[in-house]
N, C-alpha and C positions, 0 to 999 in steps of 0.2 A: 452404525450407519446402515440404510437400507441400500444397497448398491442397486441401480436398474438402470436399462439402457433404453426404456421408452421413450418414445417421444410423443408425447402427453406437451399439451397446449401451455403456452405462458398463464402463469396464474399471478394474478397480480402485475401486468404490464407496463411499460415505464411509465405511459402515459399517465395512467390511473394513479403510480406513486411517485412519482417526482414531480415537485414542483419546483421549479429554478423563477429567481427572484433577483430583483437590481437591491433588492433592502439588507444593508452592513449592519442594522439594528438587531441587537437578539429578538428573537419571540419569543410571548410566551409558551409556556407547556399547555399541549392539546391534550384534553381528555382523552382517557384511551377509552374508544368505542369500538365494536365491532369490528372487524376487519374485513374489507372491501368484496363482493363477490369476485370469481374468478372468472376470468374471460372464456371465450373457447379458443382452441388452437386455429391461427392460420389456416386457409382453404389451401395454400400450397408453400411449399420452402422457397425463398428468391434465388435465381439463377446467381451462383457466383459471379464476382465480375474477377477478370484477370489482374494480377499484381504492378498496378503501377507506383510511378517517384511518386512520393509523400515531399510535401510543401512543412520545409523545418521550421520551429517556430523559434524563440528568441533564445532555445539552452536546449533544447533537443532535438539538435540537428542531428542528419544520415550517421554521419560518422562520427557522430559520439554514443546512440544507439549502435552501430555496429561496432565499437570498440567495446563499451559494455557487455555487450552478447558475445565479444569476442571472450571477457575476462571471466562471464558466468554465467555465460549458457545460451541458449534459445530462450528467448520471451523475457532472460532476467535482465533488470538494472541494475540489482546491486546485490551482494552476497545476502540482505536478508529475504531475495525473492526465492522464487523456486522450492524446496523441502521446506527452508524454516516458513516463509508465508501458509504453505497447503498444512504443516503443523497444527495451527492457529486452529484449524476448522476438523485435526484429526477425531475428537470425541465429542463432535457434535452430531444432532441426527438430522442427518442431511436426506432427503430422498426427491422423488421426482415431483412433488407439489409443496417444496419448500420455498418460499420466498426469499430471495438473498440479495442484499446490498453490498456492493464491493465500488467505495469511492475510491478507491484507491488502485485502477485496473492494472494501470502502466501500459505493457502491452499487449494485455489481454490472456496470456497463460493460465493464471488460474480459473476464471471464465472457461474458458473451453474445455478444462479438466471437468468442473463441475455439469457442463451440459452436456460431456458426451458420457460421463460415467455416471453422471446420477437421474439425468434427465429432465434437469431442473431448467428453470430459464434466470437467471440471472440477470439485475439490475445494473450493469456495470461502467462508471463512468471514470474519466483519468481528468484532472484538470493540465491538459498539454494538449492539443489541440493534432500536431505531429504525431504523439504516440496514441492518439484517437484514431487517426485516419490508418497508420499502420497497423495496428490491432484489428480493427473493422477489414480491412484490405484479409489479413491472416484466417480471422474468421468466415470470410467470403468463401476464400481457398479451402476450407475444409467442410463447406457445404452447411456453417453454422450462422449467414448472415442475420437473421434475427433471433435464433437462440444463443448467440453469443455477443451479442453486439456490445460495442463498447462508445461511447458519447463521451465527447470533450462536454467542461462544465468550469464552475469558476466557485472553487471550494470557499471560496473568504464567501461569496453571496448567497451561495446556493440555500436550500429549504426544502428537507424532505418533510412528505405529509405524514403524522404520526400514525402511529400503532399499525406500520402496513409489511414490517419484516420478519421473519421468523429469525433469521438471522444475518447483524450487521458486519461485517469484517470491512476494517481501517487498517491498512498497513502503514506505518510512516509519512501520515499524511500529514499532520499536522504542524509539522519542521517548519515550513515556509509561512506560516499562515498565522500575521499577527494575532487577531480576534480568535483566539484559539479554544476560550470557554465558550464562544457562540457557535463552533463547530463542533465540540464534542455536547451541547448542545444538542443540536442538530443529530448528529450519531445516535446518541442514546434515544430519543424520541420518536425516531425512526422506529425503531422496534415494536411488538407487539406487545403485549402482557404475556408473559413465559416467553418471551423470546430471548435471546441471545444476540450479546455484543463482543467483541471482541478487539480491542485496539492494541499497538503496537507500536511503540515510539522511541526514539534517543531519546533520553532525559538525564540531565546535569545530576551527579549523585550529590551527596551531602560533602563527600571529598570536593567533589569539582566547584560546589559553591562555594566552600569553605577557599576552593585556590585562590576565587574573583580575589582573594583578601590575603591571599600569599600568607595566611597565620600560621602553620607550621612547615618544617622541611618538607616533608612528604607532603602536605599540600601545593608549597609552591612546586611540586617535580611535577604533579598533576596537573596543577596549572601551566609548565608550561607544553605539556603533551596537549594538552585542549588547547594551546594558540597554534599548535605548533599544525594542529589538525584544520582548525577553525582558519586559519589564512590559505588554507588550500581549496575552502569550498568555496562555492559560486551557485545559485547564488546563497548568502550567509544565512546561515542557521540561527532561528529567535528559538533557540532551546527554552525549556520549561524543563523544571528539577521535577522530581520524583513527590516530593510534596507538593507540587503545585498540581500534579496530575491529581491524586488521592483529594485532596482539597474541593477541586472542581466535579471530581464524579462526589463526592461525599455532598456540595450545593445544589445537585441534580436528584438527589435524594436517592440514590443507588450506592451498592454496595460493590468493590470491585475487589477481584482478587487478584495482586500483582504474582507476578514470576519474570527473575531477573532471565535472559536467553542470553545475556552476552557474552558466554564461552560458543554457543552455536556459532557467533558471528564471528568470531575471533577464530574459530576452527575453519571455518569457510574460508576465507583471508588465505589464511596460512598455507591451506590445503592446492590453493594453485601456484604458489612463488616457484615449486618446482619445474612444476611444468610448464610454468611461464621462462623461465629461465631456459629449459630447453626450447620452446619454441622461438626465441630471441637469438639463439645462437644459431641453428639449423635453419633460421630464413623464412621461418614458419608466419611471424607476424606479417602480413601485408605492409605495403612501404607505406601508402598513404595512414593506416592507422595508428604507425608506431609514435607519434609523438602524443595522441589524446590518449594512447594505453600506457605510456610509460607518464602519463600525466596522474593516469588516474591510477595505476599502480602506486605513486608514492601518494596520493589521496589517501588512497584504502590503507596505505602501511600506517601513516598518520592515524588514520581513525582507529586501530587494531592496538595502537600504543594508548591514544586515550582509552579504550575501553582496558588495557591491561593494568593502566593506573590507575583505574577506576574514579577518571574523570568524570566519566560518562557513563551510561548505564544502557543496556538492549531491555525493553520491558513489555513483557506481553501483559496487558490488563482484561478478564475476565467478566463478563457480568451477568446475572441473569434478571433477567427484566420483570 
């Protein structure tokens, strides 16, 4: 990676690359042509505006964002944000007239990592509309309103214009989202020719499908660490196995290189029960948070046993375009 702290103009701006669409139909694949001239930079930065309430939307309200960041960290939702997310993009070459798509923003942390340290401008959109507005509010605050801006979007619809990224990064987006070959889809076509994708999902192992069927001991203990996980989320998880993924990049006519991460995640987990433990005893948790962190504490413990029985699987997938 070129590391720079210039501030060199948006290249390739959202306008120019994204296109958002009401059509649930896949598209076809677009020829990969040329890739779009680059704009010039903004005549001036926008005045930040001050930190105001964020309007919750139907699952990420104030106070489940701040119990989440209470459990792991600034900017993360959930232990695969933070180190194991910016992982994802450690040995790619990133620099200040890279093109980057990030569907998957949350609340905008890796976005800002990327524009103030590499001097890129980043495409970054959350489908939450709540963790839009606070992201964008964050970015404001640090003097990066359109170098980092973040836009709510509607992942089941959306329509990126092909061949217009150097490189895609998808964190766990794909969980909720029936149509899930029309969005990695979408992902991979995104991309340039030599560009780089990168996605990142739960997905049911060959254990955990095997449980749906309770056919041996150790599969039903798997199975039922996956319900036992699966009744604690909200909203419910349309998992896709690890063959299904492989399957759908291999109909896309790409080539993907999985690597399991879910000791990363399971070491994340783990890594705070102590210190959660003393912050619960010493009075450290705020009163109003303690019931969605002690909610979302036995979530996360739930999820840490299916990835131990290897229910479920942490899977970063690779690709070069």
């Amino acid at each position: 990676m070129n590391l720079s702290l210039t501030d060199a103009g948006p290249v390739g701006a959202t306008d120019n690359i994204l296109l958002l669409t009401e059509r649930a139909d896949p598209l076809p694949p677009e020829p990969r042509t040329a890739a779009p001239a680059a704009k010039a930079a903004p005549a001036a930065k926008a005045t930040p505006s001050p930190l105001k309430a964020v309007a919750a939307d139907s699952y990420w309200t104030q106070t489940r964002i701040d119990a989440a960041e209470f459990l792991w960290g600034e900017d993360n939702l959930t232990p695969g944000d933070g180190p194991i997310a910016a992982s994802a993009l450690a040995d790619l070459p990133i620099n200040v007239s890279s093109q980057v798509l990030i569907p998957s923003a949350g609340l905008g942390g890796l976005t800002r990592v990327l524009a103030k340290h590499y001097g890129c401008w980043p495409t970054s959109l959350t489908p939450s509309q709540a963790l839009a507005a606070l992201a964008q509010q964050r970015s404001d605050a640090q003097e990066l309103s359109q170098k980092a801006a973040v836009t709510a979007y509607d992942a089941a619809t959306a329509a990126f214009k092909a061949n217009s990224f150097d490189i895609v990064t998808a964190h766990e987006l794909l969980t909720p989202v029936a149509n899930k070959a029309r969005l990695l889809q979408q992902i991979v076509r995104a991309a340039k020719r030599n560009g780089h994708v990168v996605v990142t999902e739960i997905v049911l192992t060959e254990l955990g499908v095997a449980s749906l069927a309770g056919s041996s001991r150790r599969a039903a203990e798997a199975g039922e660490a996956l319900q036992a996980w699966l009744k604690l989320v909200t909203p419910a998880p349309q998992l896709w196995s690890h063959d299904q993924m492989m399957e759908s990049f291999f109909s896309l006519n790409v080539d993907a290189a999985p690597e399991k991460i879910s000791a990363a995640y399971s070491e994340r987990i783990a890594s705070i029960w102590g210190d959660l433990s003393e912050k619960l005893n010493s009075g450290a948790i705020p009163r109003p948070l303690l019931p969605t962190v002690a909610a979302d504490s036995e979530r996360w413990a739930a999820f840490r046993t299916a990835l131990d029985t290897d229910a479920i699987a942490a899977m970063r997938y690779r690709i070069k375009i």
